[in-house]
C-alpha positions as CSV (number, residue, x, y, z in Angstrom):
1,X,50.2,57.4,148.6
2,X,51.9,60.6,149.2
3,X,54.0,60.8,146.6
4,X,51.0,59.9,144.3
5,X,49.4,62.8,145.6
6,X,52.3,64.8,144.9
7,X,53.0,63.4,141.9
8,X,49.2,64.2,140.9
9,X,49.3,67.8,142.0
10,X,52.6,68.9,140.3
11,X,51.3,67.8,137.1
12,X,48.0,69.0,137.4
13,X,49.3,73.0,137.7
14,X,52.4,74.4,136.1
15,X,52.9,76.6,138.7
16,X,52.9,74.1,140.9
17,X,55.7,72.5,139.3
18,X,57.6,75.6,138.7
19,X,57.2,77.1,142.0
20,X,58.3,73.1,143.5
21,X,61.7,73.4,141.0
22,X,62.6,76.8,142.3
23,X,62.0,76.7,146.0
24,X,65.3,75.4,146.4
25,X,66.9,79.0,145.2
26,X,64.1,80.7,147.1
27,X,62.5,81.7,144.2
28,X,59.0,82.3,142.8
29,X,56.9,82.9,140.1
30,X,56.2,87.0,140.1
31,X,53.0,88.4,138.4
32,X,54.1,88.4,134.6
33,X,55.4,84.5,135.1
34,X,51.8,83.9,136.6
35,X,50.5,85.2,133.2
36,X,53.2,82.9,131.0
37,X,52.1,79.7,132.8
38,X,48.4,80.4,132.0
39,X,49.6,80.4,128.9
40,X,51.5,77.5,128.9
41,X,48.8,75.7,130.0
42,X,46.2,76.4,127.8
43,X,49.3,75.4,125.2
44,X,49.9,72.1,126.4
45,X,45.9,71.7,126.6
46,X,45.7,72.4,122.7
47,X,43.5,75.6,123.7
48,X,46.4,78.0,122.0
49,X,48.5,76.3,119.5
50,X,50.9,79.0,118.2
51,X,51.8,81.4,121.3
52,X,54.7,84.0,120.6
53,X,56.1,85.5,124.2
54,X,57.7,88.7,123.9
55,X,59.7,90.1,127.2
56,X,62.6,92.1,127.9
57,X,66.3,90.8,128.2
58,X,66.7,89.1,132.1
59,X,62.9,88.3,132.7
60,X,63.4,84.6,133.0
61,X,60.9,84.0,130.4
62,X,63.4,81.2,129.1
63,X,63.3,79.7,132.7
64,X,59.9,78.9,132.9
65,X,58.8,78.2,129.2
66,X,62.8,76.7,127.9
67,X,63.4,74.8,130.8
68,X,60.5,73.7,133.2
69,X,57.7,74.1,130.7
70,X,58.8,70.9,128.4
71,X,59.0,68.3,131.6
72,X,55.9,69.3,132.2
73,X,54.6,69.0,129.2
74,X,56.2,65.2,128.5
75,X,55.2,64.0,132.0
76,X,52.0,65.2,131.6
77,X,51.3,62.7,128.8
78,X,53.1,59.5,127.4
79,X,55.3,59.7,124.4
80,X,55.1,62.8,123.2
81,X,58.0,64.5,121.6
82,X,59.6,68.1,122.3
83,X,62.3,70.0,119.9
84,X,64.1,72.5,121.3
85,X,65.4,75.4,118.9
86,X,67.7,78.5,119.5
87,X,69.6,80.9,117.1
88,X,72.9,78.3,117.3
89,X,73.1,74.7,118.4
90,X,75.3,75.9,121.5
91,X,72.5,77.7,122.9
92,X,69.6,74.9,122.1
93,X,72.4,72.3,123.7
94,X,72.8,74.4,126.6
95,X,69.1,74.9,127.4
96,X,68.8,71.3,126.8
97,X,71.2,70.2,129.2
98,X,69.1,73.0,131.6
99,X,66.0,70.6,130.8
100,X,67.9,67.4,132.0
101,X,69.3,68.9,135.0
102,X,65.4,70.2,136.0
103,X,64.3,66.2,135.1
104,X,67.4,64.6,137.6
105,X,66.9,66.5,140.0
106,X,63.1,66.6,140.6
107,X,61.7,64.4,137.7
108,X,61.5,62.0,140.6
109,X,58.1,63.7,142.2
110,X,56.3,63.2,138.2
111,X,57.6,59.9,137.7
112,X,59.9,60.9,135.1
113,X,63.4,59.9,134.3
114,X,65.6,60.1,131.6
115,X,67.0,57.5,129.5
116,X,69.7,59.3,127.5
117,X,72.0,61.8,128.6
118,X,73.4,63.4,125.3
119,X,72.0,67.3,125.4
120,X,71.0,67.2,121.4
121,X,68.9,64.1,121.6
122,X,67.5,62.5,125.1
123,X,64.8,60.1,125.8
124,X,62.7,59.1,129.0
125,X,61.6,56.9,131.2
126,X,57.5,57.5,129.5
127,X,58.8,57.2,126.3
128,X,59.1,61.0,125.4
129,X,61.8,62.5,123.4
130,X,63.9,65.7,123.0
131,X,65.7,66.8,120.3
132,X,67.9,70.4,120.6
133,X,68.6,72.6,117.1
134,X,70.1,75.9,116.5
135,X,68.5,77.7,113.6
136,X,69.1,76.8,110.4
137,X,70.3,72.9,111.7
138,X,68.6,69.3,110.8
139,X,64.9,68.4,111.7
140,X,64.3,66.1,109.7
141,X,63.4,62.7,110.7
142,X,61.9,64.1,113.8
143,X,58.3,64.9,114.4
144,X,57.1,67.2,117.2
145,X,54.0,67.7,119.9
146,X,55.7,70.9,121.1
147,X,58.4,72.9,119.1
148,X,60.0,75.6,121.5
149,X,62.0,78.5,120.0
150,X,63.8,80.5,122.2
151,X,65.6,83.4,121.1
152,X,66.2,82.6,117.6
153,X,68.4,85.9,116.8
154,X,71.7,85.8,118.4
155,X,72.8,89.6,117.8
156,X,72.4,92.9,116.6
157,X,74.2,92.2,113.7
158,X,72.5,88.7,112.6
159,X,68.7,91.3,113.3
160,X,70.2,93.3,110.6
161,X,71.2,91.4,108.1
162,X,68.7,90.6,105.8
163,X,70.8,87.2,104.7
164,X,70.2,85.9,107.9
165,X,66.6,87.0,108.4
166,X,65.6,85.3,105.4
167,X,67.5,82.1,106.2
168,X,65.6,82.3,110.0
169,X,62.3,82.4,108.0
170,X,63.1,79.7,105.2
171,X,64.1,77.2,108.0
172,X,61.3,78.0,110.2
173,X,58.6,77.6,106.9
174,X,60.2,74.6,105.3
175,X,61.6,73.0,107.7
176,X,60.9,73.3,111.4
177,X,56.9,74.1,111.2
178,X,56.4,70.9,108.5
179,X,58.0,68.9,111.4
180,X,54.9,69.0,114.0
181,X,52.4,66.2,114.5
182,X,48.9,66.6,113.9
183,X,47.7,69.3,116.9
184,X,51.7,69.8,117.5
185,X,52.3,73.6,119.4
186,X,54.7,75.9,118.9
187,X,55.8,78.5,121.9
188,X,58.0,81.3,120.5
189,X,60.1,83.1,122.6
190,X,62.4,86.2,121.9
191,X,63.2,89.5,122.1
192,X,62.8,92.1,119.0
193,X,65.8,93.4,117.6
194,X,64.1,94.2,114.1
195,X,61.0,94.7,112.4
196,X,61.4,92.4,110.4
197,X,63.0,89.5,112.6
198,X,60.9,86.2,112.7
199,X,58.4,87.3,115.3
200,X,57.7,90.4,113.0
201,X,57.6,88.2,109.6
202,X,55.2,85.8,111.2
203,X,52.9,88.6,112.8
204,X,53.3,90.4,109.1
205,X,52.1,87.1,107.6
206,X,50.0,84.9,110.2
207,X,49.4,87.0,113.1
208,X,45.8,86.0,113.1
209,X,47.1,82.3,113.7
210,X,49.4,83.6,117.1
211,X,48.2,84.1,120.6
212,X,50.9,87.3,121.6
213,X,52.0,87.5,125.1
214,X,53.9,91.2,124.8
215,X,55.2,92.9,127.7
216,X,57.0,96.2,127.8
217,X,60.1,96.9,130.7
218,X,58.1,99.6,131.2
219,X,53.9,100.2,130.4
220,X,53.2,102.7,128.0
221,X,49.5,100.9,127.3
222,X,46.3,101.2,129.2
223,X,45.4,97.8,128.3
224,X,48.6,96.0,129.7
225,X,48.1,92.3,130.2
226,X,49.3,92.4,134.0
227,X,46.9,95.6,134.8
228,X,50.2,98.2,135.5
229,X,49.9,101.9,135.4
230,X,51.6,103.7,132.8
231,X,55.1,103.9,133.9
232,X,55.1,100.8,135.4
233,X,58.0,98.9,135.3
234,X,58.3,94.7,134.8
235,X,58.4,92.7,138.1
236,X,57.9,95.7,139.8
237,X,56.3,93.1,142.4
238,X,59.2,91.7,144.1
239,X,61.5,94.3,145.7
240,X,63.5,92.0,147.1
241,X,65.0,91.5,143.4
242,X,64.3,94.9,142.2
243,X,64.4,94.0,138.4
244,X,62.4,96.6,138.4
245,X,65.4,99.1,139.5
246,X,67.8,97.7,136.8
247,X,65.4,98.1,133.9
248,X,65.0,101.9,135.3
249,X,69.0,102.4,135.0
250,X,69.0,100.2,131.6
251,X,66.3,103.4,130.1
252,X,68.4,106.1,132.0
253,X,72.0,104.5,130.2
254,X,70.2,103.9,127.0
255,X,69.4,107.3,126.7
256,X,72.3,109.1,127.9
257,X,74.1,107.1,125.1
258,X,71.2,108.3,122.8
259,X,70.4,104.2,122.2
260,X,66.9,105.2,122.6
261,X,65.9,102.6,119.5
262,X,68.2,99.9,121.1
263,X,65.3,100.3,124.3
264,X,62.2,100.5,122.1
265,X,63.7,97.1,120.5
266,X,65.2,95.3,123.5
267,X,63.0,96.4,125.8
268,X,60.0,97.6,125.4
269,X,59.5,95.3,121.9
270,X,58.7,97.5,119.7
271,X,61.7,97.7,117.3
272,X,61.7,100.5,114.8
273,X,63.6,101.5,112.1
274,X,67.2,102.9,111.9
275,X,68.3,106.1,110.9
276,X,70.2,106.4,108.2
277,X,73.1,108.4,107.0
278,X,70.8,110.5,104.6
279,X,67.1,109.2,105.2
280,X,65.6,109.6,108.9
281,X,63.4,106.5,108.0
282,X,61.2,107.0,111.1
283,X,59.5,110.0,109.6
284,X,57.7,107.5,107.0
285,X,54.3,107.1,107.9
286,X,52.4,103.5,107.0
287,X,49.0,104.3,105.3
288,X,46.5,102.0,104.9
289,X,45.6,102.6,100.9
290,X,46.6,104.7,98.6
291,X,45.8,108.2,97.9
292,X,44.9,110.0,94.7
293,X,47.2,112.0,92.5
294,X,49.4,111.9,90.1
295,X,51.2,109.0,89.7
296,X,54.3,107.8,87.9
297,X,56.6,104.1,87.6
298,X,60.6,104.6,87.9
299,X,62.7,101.9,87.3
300,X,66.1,101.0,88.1
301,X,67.0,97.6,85.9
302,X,69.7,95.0,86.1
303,X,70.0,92.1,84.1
304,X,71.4,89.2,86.7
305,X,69.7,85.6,88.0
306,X,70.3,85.3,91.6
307,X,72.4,82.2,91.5
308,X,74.6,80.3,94.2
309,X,75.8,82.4,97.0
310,X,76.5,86.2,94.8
311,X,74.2,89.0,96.0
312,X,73.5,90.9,92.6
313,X,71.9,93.8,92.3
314,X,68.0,93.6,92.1
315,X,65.4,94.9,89.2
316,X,62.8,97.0,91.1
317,X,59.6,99.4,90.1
318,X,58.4,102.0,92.3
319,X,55.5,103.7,91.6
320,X,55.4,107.0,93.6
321,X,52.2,109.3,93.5
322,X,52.2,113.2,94.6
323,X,48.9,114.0,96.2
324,X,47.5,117.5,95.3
325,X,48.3,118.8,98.8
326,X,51.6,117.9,97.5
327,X,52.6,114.7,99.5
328,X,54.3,112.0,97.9
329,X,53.4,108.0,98.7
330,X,55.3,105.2,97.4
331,X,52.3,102.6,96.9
332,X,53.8,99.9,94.5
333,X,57.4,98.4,94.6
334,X,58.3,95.3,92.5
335,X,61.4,93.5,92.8
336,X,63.1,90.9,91.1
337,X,66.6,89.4,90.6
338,X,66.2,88.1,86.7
339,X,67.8,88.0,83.0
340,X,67.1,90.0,80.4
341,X,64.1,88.3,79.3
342,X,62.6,88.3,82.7
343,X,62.9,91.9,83.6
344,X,61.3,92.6,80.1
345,X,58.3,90.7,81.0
346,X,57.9,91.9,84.6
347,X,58.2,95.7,83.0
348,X,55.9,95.4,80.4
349,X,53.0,93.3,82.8
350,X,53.4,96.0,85.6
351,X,52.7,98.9,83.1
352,X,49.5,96.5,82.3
353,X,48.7,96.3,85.8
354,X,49.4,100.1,86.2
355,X,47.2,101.3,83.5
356,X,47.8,103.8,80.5
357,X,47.8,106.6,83.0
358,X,50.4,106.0,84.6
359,X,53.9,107.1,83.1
360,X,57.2,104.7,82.7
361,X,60.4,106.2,83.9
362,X,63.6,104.2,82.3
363,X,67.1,105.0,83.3
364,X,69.4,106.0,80.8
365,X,73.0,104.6,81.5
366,X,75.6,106.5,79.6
367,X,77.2,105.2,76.2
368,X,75.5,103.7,73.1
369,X,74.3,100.2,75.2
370,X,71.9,102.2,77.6
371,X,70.5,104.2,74.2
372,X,69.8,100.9,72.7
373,X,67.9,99.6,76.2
374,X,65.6,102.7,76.5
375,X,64.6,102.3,72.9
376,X,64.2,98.6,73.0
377,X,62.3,98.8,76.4
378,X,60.0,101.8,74.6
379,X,59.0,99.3,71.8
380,X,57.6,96.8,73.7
381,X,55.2,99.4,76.2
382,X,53.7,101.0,72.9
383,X,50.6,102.9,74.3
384,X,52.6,103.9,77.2
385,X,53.8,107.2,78.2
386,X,57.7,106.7,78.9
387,X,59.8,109.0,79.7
388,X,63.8,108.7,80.3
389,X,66.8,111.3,81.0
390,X,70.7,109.9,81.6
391,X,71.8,109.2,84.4
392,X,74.0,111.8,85.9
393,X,75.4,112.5,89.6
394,X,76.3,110.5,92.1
395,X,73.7,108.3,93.9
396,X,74.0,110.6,97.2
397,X,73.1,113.5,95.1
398,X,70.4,112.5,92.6
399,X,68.6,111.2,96.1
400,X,69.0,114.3,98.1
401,X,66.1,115.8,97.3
402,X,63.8,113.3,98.6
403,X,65.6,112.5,101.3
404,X,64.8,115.8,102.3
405,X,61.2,115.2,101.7
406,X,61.4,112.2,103.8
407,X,63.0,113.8,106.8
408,X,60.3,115.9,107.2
409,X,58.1,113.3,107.0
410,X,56.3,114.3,103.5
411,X,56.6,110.8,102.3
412,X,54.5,108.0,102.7
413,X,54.3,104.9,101.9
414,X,51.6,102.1,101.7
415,X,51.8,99.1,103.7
416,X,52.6,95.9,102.1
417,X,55.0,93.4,102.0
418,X,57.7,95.2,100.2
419,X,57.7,98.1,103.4
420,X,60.6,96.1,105.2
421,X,63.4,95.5,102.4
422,X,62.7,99.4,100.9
423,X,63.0,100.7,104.8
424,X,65.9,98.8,105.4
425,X,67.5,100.0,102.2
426,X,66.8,103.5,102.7
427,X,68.5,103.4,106.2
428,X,71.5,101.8,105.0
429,X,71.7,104.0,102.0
430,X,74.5,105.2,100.8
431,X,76.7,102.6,102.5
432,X,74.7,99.5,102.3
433,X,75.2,96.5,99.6
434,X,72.0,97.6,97.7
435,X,70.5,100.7,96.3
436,X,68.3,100.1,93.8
437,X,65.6,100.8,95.6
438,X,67.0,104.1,96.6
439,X,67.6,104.4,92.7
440,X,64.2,103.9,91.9
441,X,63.1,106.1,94.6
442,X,64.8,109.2,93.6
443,X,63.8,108.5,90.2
444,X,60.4,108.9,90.3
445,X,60.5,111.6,92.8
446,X,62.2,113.6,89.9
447,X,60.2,112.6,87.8
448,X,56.6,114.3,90.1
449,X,58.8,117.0,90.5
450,X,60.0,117.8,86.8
451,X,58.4,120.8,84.9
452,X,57.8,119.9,82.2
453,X,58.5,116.0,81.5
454,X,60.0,114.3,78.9
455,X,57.8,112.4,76.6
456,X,60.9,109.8,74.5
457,X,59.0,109.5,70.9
458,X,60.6,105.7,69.6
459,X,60.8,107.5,66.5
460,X,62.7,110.1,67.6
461,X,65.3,107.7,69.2
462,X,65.8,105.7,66.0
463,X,67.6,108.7,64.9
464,X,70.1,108.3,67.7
């Protein structure tokens, strides 16, 4: 009868549970894991279905939703089944193998056993089942009740790399998420390293569809979920541990070393974007819509499919406008990766979407070939104003002058979509793989600034 009781009570409360696994350490669940259970609970009651938990580095966050959330959640109902992802298979084994040990050693008081003992794929004793992925590895076959992804970006260097981003999202879209049963949940835990990591592409794309559990290492908000002053640091509520302490010499170090965007990420989750060689990307401001002025379309043009695993460059458009206070906002950037016949349609059904009032600028490449482009490219946008001058300089030069613009923060830019790839581009620029956007860019910016501009009359050119 006891142990019924027990048994009753532990699976009625997460908490409870939690706070019965860790006794043995002499731990206990501080104010911010009070505020994770809730939320587990109301996940494993179907009351939140998509919850995205964003805390510092060392806040135990994966020991309460990786590790004793998901026996919890399998005990509390019959033959349910649990994936378990992380940025490689080592790490989903390894907090896999965490799970079993928490199920051995006091599945007992739930009435929970396990059946299996192989970390990537374990049953138990109330016909459950786990199954442990790294990013990127096999689902299918499997359906879930609860998907948990913890920490799906294993460095600095995968957050950065736009390759691996997108292969993190195309797994999680096509893969992982078609996986869940009807009602199945989905607990998200990381820390930001990027804008643009999968936390920041799904809030970009679904955040309306996420309950978001965000705590800072130290408050800067008045309306902090755990009710801290400003200044506050996390687990500021157990001085016996002093996490609190550590975080204070993790801000102090950061900023001695001048790391101060490694803290913001890390740390305090807001991740924002890196300076770069020539463009202090920070100074960009987001604006809502766009603003009236005068606008104009640059392009810079390849002529290459994106096929197998070569990284050509890419086709983009960016239409830049220069307000009459003199500001400039990029508000339009299309990108493709196409053949000849491709980039000629895309041109000539953005100068369509664009409107007659808005002027074309074509790059010129040297010799008789880029000639022959302008003045193919000029035939098919009759009605168009476009304009064209050869390329000269280096990239590092012809982009200077809005770099300086930028760094002064007298560039804008709409937000959209395309914000991420062009940000990331512009930091990286001049050493990163691409700069076509950079290309583009500068293009246009000349173009605002030229006194007068070049009209190209086809005519004119057929003489060349």
């Amino acid at each position: 009868m006891m142990g019924e009781l027990r048994r009753r009570r532990l699976l009625g409360s997460l908490r409870s549970w939690s706070e019965f696994c860790l006794a043995p350490v002499g731990q206990r669940p501080a104010a911010h894991h009070r505020l994770l259970i809730d939320k587990l609970e109301a996940v494993e009651r179907g009351d939140i279905r998509r919850l995205m938990v964003m805390m510092p580095p060392g806040s135990a966050k994966s020991t309460y939703a990786s590790i004793l959330f998901p026996p919890w959640f399998l005990g509390r109902e019959p033959g349910r089944t649990v994936i378990l992802a992380s940025h490689t298979a080592d790490l989903a084994d390894a907090n896999s193998g965490k799970t079993l040990r928490a199920i051995g050693e006091f599945g007992r008081a739930i009435a929970l056993g396990t059946l299996s003992e192989g970390v990537q794929y374990w049953r138990t004793t109330n016909r459950g089942e786990v199954k442990a992925v790294g990013v990127g590895g096999p689902v299918t076959g499997r359906r879930a009740d609860l998907v948990v992804i913890d920490d799906p970006v294993k460095s600095a260097e995968h957050a950065d790399s736009e390759t691996y981003r997108d292969k993190a999202w195309a797994w999680f879209q096509a893969d992982l998420s078609t996986r869940l049963k009807p009602g199945g949940r989905i607990v998200l835990i990381m820390t930001r390293w990027h804008e643009d990591d999968l936390a920041g592409r799904l809030l970009q794309t679904q955040g309306d569809g996420w309950d978001v559990l965000k705590l800072e290492a130290q408050n800067t908000r008045p309306d902090d979920p755990l009710g801290r002053e400003i200044g506050e640091y996390l687990w500021s509520d157990d001085a016996g541990y002093d996490f609190a302490g550590l975080l204070a010499e993790a801000k102090a170090q950061y900023e001695a070393d001048g790391s101060t965007r490694v803290w913001q990420s890390l740390y305090q989750q807001d991740p924002r974007p890196g300076e770069g060689a020539l463009f202090k990307v920070a100074a960009m401001e987001a604006l809502p819509a766009p603003l009236l002025g005068r606008s104009i379309r640059a392009w810079d043009l390849a002529a290459t499919r994106d096929v197998g695993t070569r990284d050509p460059d890419w086709t983009v458009g960016l239409r830049m406008t220069r307000t009459a206070e003199g500001r400039f906002v990029i508000d339009d950037v299309v990108r493709l990766r196409g053949g000849p016949d491709e980039v000629e349609q895309v041109i000539v059904a953005t100068a369509s979407r664009d409107g007659v009032g808005v002027p074309i600028d074509l790059p010129q490449d040297p010799g008789q070939a880029g000639k022959a482009q302008v003045l193919y490219l000029t035939r098919k946008l009759s009605g168009y104003r476009v304009r064209s001058a050869p390329v000269t300089g280096d990239k590092a030069t012809r982009a200077a002058p809005l770099a300086s613009q930028v760094n002064v923060g007298n560039v804008a830019m709409v937000t959209a979509a395309w914000n991420r790839p062009l940000i990331d581009e512009l930091a990286g620029f001049p050493s990163a793989a691409h700069d076509d956007q950079v290309d583009a860019a500068s293009a246009a910016f000349a173009a605002l600034i030229a006194r007068p501009a070049m009209v190209i009359n086809p005519e004119a050119l057929r003489r060349i």
